[in-house]
PDB file of N, CA, C, O and CB in Angstrom:
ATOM      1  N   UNK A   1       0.833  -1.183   0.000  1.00  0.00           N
ATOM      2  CA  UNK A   1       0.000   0.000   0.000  1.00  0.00           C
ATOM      3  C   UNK A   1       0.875   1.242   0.000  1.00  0.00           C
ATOM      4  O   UNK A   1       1.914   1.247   0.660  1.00  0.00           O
ATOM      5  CB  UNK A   1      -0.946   0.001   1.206  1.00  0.00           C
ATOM      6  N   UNK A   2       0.512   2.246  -0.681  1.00  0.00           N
ATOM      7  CA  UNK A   2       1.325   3.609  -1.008  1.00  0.00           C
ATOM      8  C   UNK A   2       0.979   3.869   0.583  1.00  0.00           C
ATOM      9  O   UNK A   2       0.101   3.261   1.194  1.00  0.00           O
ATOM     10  CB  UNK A   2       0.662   4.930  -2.452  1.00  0.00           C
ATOM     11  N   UNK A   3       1.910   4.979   1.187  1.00  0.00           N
ATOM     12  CA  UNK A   3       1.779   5.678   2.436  1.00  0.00           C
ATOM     13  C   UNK A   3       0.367   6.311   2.699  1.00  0.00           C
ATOM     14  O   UNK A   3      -0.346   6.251   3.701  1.00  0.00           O
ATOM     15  CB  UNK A   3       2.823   6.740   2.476  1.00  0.00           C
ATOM     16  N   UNK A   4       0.139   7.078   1.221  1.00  0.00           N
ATOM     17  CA  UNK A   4      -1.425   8.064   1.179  1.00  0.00           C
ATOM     18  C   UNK A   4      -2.644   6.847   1.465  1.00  0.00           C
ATOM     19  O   UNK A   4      -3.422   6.790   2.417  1.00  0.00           O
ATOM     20  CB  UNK A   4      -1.789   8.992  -0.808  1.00  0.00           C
ATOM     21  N   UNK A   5      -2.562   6.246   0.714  1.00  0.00           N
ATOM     22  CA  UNK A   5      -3.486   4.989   1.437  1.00  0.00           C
ATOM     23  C   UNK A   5      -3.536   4.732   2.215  1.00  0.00           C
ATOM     24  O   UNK A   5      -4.683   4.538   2.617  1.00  0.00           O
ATOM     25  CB  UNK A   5      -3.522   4.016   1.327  1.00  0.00           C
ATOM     26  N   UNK A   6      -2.743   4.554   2.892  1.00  0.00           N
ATOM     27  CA  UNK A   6      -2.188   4.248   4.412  1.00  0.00           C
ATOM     28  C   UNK A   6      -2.320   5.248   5.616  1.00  0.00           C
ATOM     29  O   UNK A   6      -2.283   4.895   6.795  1.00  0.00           O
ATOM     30  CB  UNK A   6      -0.700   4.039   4.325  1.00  0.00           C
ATOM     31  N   UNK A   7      -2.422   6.072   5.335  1.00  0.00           N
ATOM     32  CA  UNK A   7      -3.031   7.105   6.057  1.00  0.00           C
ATOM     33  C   UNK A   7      -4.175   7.574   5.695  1.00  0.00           C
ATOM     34  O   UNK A   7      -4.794   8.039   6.652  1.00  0.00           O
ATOM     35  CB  UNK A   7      -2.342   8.048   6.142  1.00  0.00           C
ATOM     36  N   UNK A   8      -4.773   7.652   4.590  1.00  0.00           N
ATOM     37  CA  UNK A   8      -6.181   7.532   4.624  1.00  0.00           C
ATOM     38  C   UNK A   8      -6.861   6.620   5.153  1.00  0.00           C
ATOM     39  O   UNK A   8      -7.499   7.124   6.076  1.00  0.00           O
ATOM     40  CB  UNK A   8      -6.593   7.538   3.657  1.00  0.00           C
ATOM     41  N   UNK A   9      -7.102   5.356   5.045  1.00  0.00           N
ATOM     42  CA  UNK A   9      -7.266   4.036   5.724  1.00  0.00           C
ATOM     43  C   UNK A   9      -7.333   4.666   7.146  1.00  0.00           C
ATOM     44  O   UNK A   9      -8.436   5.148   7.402  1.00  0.00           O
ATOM     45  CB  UNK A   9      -5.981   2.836   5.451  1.00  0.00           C
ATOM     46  N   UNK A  10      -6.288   4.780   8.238  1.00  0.00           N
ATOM     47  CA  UNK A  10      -5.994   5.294   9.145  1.00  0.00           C
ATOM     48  C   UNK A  10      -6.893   6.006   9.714  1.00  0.00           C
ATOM     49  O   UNK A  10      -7.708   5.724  10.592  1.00  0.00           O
ATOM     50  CB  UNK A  10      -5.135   5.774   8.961  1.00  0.00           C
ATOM     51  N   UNK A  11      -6.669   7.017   9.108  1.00  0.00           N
ATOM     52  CA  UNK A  11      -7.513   8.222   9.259  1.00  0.00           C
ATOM     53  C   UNK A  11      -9.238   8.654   9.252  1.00  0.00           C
ATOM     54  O   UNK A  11      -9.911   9.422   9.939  1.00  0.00           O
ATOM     55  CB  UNK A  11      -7.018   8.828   8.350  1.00  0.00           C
ATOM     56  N   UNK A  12      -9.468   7.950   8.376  1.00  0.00           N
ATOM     57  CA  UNK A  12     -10.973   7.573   8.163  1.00  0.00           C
ATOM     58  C   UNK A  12     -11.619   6.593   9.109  1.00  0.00           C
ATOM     59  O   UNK A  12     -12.702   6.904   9.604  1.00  0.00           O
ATOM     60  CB  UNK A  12     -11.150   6.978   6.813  1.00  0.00           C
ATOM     61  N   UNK A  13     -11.101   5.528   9.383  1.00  0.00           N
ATOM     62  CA  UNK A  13     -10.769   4.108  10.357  1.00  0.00           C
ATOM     63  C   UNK A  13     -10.956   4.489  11.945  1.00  0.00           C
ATOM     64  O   UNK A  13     -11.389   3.754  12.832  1.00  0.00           O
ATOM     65  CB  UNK A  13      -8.949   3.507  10.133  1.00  0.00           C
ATOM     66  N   UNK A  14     -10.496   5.873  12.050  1.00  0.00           N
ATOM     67  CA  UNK A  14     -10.092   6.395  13.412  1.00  0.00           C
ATOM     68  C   UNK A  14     -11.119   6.616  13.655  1.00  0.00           C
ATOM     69  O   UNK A  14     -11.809   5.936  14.414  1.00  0.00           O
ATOM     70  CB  UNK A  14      -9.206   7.442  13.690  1.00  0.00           C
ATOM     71  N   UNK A  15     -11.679   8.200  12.737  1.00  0.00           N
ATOM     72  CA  UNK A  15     -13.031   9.093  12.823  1.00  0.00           C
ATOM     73  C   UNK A  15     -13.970   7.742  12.944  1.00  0.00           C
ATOM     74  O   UNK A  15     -14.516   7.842  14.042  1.00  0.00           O
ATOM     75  CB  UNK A  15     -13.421  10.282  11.252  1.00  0.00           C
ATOM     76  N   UNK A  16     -14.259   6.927  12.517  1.00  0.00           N
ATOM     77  CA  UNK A  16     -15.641   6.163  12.339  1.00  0.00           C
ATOM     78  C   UNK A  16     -15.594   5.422  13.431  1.00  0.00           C
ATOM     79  O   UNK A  16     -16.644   5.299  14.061  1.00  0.00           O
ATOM     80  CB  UNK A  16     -15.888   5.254  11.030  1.00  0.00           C
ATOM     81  N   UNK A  17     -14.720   4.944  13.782  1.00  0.00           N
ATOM     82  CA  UNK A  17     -14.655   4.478  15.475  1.00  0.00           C
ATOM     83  C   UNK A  17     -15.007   5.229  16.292  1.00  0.00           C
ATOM     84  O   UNK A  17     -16.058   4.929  16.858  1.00  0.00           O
ATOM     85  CB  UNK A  17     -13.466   4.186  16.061  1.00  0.00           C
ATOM     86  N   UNK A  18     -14.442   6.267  16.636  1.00  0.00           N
ATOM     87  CA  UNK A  18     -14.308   7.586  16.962  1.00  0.00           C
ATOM     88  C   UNK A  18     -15.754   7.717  17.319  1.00  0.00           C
ATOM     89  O   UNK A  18     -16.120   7.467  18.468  1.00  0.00           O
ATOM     90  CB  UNK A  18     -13.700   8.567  15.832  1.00  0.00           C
ATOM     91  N   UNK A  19     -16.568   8.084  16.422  1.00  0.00           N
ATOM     92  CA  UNK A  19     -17.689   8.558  16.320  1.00  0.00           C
ATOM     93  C   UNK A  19     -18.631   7.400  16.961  1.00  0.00           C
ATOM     94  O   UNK A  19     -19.529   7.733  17.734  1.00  0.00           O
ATOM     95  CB  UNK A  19     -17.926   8.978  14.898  1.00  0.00           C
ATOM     96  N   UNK A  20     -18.406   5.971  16.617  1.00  0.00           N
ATOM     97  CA  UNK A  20     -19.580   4.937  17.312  1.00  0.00           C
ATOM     98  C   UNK A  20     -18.967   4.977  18.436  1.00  0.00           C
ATOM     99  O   UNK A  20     -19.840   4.655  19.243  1.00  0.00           O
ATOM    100  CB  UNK A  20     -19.885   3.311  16.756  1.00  0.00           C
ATOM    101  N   UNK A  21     -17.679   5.237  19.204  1.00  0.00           N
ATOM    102  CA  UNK A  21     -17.563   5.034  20.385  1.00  0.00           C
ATOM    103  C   UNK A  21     -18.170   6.119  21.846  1.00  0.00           C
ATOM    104  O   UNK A  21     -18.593   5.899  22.981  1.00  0.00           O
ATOM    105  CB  UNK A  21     -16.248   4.849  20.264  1.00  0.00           C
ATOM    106  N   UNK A  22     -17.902   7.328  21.000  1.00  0.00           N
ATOM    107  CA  UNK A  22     -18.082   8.245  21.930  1.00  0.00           C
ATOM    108  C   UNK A  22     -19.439   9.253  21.338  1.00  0.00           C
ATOM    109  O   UNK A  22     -19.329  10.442  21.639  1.00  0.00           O
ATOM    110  CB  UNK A  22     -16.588   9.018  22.160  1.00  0.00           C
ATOM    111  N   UNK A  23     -20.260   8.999  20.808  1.00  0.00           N
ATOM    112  CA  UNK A  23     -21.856   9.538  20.204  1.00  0.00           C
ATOM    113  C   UNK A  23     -22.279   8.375  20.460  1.00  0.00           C
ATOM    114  O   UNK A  23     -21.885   7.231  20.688  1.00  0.00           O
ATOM    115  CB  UNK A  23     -22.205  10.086  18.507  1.00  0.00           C
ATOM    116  N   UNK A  24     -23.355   9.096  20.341  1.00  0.00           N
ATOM    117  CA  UNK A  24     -24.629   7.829  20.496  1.00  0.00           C
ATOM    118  C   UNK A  24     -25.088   7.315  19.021  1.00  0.00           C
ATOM    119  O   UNK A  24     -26.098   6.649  18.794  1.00  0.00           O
ATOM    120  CB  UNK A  24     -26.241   8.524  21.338  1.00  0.00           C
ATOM    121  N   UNK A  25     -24.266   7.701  18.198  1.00  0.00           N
ATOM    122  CA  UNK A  25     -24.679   7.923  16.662  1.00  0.00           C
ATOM    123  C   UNK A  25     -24.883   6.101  16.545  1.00  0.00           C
ATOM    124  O   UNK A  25     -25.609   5.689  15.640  1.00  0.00           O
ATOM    125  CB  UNK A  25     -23.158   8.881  15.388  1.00  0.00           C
ATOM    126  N   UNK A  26     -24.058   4.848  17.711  1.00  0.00           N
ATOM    127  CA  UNK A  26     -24.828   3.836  17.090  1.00  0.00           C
ATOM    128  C   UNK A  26     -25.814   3.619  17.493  1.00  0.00           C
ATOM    129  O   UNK A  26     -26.735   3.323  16.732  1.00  0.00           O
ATOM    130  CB  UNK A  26     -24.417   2.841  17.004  1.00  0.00           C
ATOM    131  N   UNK A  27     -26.013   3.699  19.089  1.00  0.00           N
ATOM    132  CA  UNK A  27     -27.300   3.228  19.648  1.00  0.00           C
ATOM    133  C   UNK A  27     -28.510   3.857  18.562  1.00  0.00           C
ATOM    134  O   UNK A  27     -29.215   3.032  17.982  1.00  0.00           O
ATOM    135  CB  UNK A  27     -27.470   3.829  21.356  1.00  0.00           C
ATOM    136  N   UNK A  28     -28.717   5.251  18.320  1.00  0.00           N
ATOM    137  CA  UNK A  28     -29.737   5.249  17.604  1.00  0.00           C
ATOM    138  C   UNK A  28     -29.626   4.271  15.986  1.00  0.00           C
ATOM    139  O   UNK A  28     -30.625   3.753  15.486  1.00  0.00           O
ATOM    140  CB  UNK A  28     -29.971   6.785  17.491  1.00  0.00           C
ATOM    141  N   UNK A  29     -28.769   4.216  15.605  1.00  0.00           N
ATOM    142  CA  UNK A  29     -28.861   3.530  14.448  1.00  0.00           C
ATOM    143  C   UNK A  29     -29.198   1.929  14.906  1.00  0.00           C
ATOM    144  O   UNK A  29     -29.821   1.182  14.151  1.00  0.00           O
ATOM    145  CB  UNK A  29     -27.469   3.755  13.591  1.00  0.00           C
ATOM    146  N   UNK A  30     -28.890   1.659  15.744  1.00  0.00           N
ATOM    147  CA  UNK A  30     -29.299   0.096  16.036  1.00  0.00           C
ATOM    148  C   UNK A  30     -30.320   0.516  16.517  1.00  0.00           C
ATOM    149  O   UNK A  30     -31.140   0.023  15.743  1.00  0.00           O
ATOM    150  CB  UNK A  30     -28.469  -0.960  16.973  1.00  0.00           C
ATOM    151  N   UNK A  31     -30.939   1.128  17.306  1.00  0.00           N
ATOM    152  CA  UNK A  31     -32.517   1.189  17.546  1.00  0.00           C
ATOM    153  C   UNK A  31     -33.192   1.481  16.558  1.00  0.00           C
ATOM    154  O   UNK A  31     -34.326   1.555  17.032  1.00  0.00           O
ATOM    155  CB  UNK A  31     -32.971   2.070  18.461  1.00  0.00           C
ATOM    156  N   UNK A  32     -33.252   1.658  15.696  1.00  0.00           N
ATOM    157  CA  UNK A  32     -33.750   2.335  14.190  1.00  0.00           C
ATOM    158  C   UNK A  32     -34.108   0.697  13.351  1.00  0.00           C
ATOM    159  O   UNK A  32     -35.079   0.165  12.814  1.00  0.00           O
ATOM    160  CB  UNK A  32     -32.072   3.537  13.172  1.00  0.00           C
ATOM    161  N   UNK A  33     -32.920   0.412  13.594  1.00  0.00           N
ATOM    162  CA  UNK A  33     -33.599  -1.463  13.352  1.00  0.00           C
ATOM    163  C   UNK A  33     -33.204  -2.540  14.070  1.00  0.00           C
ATOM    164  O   UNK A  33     -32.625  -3.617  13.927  1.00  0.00           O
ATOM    165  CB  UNK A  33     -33.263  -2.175  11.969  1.00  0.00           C
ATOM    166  N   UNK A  34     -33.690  -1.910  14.840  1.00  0.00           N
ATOM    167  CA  UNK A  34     -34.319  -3.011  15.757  1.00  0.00           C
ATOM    168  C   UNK A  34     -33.770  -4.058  16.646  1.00  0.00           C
ATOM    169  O   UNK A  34     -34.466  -4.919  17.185  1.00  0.00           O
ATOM    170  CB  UNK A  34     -34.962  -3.689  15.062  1.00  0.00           C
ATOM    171  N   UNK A  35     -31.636  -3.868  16.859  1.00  0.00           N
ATOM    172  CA  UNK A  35     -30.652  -4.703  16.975  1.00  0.00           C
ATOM    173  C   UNK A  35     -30.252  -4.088  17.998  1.00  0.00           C
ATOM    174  O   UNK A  35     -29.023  -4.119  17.943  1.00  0.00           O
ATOM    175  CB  UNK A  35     -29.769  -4.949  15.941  1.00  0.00           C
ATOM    176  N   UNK A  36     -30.664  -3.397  19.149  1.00  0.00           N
ATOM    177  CA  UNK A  36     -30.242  -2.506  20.069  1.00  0.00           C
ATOM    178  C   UNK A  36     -29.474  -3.420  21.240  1.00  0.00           C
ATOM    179  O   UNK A  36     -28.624  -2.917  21.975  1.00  0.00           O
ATOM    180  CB  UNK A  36     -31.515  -1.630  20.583  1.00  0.00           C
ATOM    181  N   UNK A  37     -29.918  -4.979  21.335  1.00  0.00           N
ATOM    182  CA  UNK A  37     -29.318  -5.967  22.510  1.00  0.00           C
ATOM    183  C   UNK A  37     -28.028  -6.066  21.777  1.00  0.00           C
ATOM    184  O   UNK A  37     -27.066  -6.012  22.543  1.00  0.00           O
ATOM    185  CB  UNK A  37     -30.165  -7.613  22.866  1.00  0.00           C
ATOM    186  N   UNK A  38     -27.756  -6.181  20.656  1.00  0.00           N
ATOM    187  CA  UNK A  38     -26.033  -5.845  20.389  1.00  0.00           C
ATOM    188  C   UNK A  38     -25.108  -5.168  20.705  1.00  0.00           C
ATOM    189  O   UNK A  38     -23.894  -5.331  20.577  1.00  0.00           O
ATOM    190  CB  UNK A  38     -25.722  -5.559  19.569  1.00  0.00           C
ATOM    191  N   UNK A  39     -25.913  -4.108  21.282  1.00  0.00           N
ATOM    192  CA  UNK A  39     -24.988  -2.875  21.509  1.00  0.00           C
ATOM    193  C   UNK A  39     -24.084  -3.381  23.239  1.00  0.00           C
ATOM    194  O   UNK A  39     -23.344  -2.525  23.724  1.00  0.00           O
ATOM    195  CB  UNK A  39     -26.262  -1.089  21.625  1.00  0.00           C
ATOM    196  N   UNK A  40     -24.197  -4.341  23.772  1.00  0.00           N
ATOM    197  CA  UNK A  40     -23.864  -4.817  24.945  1.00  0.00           C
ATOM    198  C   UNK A  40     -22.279  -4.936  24.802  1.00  0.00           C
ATOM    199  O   UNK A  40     -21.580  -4.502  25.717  1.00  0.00           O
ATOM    200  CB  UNK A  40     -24.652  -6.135  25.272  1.00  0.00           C
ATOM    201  N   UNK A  41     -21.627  -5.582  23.542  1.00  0.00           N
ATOM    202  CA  UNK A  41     -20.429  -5.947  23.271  1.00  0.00           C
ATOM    203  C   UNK A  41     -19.919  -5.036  22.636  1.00  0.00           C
ATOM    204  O   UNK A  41     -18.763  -5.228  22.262  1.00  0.00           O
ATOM    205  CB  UNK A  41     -20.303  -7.009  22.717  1.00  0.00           C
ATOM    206  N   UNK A  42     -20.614  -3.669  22.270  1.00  0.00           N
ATOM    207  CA  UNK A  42     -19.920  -2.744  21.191  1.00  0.00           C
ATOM    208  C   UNK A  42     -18.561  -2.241  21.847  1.00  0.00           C
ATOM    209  O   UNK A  42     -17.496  -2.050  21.259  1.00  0.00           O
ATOM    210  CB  UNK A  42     -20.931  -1.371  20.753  1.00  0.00           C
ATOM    211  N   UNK A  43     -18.773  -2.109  22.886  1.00  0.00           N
ATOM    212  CA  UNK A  43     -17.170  -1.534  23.343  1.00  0.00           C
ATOM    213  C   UNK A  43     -16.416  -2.551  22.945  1.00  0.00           C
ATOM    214  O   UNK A  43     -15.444  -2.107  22.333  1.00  0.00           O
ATOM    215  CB  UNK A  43     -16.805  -1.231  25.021  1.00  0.00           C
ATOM    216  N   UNK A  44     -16.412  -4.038  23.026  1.00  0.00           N
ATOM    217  CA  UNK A  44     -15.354  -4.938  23.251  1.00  0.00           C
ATOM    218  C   UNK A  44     -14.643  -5.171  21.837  1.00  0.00           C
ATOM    219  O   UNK A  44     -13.724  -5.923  21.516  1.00  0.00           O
ATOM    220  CB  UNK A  44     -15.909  -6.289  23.913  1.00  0.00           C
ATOM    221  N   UNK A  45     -15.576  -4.042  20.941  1.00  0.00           N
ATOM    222  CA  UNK A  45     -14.633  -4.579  19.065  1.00  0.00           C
ATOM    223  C   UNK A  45     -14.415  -2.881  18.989  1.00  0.00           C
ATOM    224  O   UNK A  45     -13.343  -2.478  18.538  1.00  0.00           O
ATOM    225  CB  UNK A  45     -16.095  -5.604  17.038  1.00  0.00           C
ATOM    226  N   UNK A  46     -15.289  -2.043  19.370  1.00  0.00           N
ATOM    227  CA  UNK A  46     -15.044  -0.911  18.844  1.00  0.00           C
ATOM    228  C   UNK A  46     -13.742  -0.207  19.283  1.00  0.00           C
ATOM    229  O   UNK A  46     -13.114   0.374  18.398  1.00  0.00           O
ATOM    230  CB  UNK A  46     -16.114  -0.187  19.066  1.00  0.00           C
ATOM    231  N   UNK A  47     -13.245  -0.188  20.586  1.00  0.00           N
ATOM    232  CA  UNK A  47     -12.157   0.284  21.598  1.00  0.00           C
ATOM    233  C   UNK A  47     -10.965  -0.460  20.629  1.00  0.00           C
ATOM    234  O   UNK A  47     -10.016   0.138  20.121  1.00  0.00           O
ATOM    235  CB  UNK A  47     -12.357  -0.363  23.497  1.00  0.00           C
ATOM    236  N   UNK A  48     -11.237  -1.822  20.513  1.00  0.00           N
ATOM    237  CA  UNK A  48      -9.496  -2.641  19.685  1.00  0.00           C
ATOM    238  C   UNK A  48      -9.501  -1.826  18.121  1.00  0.00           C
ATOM    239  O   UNK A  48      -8.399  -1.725  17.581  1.00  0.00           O
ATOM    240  CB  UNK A  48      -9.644  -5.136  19.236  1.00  0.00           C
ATOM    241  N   UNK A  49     -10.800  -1.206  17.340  1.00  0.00           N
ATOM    242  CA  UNK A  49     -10.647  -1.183  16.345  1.00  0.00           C
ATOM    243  C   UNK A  49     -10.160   0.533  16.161  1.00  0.00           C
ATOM    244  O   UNK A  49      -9.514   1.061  15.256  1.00  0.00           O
ATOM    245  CB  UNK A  49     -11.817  -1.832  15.733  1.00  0.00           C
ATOM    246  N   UNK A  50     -10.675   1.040  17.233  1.00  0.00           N
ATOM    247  CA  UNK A  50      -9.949   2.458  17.259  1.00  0.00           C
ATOM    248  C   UNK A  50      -8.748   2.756  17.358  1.00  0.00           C
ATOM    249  O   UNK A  50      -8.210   3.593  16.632  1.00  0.00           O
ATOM    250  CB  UNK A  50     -10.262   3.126  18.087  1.00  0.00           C
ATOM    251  N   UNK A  51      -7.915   1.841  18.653  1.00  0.00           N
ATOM    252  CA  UNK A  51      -6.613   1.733  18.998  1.00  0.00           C
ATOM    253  C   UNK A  51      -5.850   1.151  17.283  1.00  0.00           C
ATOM    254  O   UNK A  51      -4.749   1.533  16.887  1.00  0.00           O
ATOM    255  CB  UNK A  51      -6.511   0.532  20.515  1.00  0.00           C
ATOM    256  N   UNK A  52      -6.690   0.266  16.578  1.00  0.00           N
ATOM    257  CA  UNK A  52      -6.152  -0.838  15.411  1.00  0.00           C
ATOM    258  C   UNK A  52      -5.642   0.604  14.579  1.00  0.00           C
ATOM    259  O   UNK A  52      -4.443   0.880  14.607  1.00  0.00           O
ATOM    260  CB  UNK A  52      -7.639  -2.160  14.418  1.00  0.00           C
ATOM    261  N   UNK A  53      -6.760   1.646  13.725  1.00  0.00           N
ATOM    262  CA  UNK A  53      -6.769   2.462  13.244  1.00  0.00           C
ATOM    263  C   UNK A  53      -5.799   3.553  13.623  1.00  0.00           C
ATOM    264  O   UNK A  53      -5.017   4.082  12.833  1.00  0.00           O
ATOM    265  CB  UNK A  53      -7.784   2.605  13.232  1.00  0.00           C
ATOM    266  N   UNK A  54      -5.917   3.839  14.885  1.00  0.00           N
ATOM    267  CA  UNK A  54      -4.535   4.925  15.124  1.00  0.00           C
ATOM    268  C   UNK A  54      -3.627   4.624  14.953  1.00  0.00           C
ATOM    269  O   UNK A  54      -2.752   5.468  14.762  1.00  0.00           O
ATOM    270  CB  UNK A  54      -4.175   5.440  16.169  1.00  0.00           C
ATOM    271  N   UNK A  55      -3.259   2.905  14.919  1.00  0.00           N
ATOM    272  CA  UNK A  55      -1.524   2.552  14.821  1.00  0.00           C
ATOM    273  C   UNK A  55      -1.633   2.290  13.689  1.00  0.00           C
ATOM    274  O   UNK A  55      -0.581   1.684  13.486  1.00  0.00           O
ATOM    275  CB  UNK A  55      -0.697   1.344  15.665  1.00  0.00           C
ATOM    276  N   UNK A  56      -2.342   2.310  12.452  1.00  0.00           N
ATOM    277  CA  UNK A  56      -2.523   2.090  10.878  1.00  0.00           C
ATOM    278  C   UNK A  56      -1.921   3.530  10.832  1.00  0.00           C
ATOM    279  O   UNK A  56      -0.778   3.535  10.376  1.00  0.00           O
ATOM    280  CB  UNK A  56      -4.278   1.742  10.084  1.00  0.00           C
ATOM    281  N   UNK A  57      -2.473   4.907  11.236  1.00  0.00           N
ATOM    282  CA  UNK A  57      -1.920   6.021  11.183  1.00  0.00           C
ATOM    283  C   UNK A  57      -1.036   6.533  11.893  1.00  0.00           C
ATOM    284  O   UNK A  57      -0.891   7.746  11.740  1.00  0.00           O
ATOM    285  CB  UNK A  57      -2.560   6.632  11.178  1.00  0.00           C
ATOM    286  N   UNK A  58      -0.335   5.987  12.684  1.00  0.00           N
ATOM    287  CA  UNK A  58       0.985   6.646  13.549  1.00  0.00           C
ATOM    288  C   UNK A  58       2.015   5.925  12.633  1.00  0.00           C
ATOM    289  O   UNK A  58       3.035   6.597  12.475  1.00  0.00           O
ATOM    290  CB  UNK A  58       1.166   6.186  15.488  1.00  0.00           C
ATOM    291  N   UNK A  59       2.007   4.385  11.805  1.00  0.00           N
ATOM    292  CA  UNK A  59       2.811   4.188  10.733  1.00  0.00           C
ATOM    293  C   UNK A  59       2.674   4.700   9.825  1.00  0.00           C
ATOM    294  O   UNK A  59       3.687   4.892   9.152  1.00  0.00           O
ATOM    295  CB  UNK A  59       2.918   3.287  10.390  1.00  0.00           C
ATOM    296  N   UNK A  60       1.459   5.161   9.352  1.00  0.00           N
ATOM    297  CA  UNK A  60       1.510   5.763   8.130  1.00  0.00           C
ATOM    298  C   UNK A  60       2.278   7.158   8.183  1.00  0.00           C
ATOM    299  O   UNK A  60       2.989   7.706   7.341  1.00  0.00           O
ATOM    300  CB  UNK A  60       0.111   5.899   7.634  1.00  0.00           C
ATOM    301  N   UNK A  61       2.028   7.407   9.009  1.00  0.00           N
ATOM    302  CA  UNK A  61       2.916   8.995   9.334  1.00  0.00           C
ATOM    303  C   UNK A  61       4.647   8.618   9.482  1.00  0.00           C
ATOM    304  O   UNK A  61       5.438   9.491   9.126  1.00  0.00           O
ATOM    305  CB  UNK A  61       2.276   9.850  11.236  1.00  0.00           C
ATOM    306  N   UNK A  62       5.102   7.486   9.941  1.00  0.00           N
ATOM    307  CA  UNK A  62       6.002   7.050  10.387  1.00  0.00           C
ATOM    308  C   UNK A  62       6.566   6.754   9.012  1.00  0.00           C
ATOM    309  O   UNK A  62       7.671   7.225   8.744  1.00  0.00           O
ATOM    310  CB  UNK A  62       5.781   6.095  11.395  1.00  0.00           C
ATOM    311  N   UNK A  63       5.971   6.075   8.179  1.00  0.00           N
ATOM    312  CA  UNK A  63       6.715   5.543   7.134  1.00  0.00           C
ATOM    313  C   UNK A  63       6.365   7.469   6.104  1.00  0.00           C
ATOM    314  O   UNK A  63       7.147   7.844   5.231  1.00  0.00           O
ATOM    315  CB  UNK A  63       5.833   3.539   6.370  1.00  0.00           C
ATOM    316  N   UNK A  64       5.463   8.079   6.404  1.00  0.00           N
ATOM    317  CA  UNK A  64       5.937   9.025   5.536  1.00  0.00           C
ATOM    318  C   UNK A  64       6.913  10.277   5.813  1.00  0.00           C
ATOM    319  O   UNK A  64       7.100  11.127   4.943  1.00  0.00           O
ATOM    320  CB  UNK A  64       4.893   9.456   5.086  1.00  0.00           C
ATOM    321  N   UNK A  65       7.365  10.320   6.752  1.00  0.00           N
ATOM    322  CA  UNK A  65       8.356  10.992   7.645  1.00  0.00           C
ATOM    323  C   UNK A  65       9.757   9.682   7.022  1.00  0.00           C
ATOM    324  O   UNK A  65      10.392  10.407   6.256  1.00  0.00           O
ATOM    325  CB  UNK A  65       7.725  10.994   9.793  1.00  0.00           C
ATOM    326  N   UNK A  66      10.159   8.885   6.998  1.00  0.00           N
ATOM    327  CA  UNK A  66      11.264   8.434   6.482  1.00  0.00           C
ATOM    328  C   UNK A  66      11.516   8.385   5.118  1.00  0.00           C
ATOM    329  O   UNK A  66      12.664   8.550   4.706  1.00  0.00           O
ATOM    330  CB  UNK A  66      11.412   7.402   6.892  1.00  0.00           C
ATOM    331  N   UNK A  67       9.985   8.047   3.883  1.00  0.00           N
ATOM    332  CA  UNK A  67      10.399   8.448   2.602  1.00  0.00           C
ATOM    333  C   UNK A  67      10.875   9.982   2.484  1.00  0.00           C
ATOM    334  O   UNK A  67      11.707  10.395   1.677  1.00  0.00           O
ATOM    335  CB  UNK A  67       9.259   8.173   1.680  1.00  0.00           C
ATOM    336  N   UNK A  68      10.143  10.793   3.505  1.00  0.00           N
ATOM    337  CA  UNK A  68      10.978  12.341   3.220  1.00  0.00           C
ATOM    338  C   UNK A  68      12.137  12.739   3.388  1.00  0.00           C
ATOM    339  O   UNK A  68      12.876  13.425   2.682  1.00  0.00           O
ATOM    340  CB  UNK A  68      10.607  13.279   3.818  1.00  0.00           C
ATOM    341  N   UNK A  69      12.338  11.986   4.967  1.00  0.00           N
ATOM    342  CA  UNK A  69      13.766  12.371   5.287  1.00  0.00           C
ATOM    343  C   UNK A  69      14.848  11.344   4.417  1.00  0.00           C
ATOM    344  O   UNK A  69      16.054  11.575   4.506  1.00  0.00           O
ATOM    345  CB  UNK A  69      13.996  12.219   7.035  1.00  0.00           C
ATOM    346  N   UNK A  70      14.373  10.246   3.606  1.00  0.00           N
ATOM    347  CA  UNK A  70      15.428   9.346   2.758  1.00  0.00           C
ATOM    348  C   UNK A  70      15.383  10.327   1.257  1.00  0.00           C
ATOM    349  O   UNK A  70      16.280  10.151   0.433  1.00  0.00           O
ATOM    350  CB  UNK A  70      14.779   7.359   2.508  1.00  0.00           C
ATOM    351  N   UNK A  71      14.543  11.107   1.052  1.00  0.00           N
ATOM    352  CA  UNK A  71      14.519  12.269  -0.371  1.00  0.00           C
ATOM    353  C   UNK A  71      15.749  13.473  -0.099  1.00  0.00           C
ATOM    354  O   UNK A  71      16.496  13.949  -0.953  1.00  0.00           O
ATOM    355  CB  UNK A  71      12.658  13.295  -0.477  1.00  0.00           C
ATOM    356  N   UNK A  72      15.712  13.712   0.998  1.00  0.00           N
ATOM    357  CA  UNK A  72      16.606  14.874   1.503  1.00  0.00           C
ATOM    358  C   UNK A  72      17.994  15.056   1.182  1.00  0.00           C
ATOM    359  O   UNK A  72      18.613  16.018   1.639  1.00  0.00           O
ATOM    360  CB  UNK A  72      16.634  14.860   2.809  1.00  0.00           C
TER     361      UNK A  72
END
């Protein structure tokens, strides 16, 4: 994967975690149809997949900070 991918991925990955973890933006969407007893385990994938996403983007930043400084 190019770096820009790689930090997009990241980056996008983060926000959308981000957002079901700390809004209520899922509970209403699972109450909306009708899957709201799911929401019991949402921390236990959403928390690994946020942490997953920030370290997709602390390398992506990582590997694009060394193609720059190897251009120099």
């Amino acid at each position: 994967m190019k770096d820009r991918t790689l930090l997009k991925t990241g980056i996008v990955g983060s926000v959308i975690a981000a957002i079901c973890c700390f809004t209520p933006a899922l509970v209403i969407l699972f109450a909306f149809a009708g899957v709201s007893a799911w929401l019991a385990f949402a921390d236990y994938v959403l928390l690994p997949l946020l942490f997953l996403f920030l370290g997709i983007t602390a390398y992506a930043l990582l590997l694009r900070h060394r193609h720059k400084k190897a251009a120099c």
